[in-house]
VOLUM-688497 format. One record per residue: residue in three letters; x, y, z of N, C-alpha, C in turn. Coordinates in pm, whole numbers, plus 50000, padded with zeros to 5 digits. Example, Ala and Ser with C-alpha at 12.3 -4.5 7.8 and 13.67 -1.06 7.14 Angstrom:
ALA513194943150780512304955050780513204967050780;SER512854977550708513674989450714512905000350787;
//
This chain:
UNK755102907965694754632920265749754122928865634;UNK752712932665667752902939365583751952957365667;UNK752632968965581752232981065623751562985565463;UNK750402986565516749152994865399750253012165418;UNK749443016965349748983034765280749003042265367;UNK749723056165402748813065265475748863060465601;UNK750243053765640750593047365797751803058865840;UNK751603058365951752603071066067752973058866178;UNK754583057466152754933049166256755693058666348;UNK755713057766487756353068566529757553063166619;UNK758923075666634760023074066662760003060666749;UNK761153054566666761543045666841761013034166831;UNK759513030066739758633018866732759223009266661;UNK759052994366679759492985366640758192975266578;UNK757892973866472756642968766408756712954766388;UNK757072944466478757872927866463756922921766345;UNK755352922466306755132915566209753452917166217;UNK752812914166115751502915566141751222923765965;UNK749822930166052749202943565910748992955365998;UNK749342962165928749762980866035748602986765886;UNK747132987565958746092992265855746593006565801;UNK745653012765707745753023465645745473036665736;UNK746083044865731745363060465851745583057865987;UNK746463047966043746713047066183748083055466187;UNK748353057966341749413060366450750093047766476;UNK751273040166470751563026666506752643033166638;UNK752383027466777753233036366841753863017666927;UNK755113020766971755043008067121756013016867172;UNK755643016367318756523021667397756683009067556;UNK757763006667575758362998867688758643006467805;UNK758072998567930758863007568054760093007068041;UNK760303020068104761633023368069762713013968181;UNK763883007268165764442998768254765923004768269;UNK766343006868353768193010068372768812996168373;UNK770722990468322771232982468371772222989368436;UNK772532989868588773112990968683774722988068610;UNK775643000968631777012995268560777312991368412;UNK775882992068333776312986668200777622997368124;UNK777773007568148778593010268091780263006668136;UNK780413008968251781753005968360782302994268280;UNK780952985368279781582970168223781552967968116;UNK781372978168038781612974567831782502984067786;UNK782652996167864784033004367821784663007067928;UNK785892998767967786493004168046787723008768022;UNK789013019368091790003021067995791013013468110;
//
């Protein structure tokens, strides 16, 4: 991977591999997904 000069990656983005040019915005955003209960079932007391 590589990231040139004068790059703005923004919150939250995950850059897996490639060239992220010079003077860009690098943004990824995912629909957003719920898991039903994930918490109930990883902390319960």
């Amino acid at each position: 991977m590589t990231i040139e000069d004068d790059v703005m990656i923004a919150a939250g983005t995950t850059v897996p591999s490639g060239v992220v040019k010079s003077g860009v915005l690098a943004l990824s955003r995912t629909k957003m997904r719920t898991v039903k209960d994930y918490f109930y079932k990883h902390f319960k007391n």
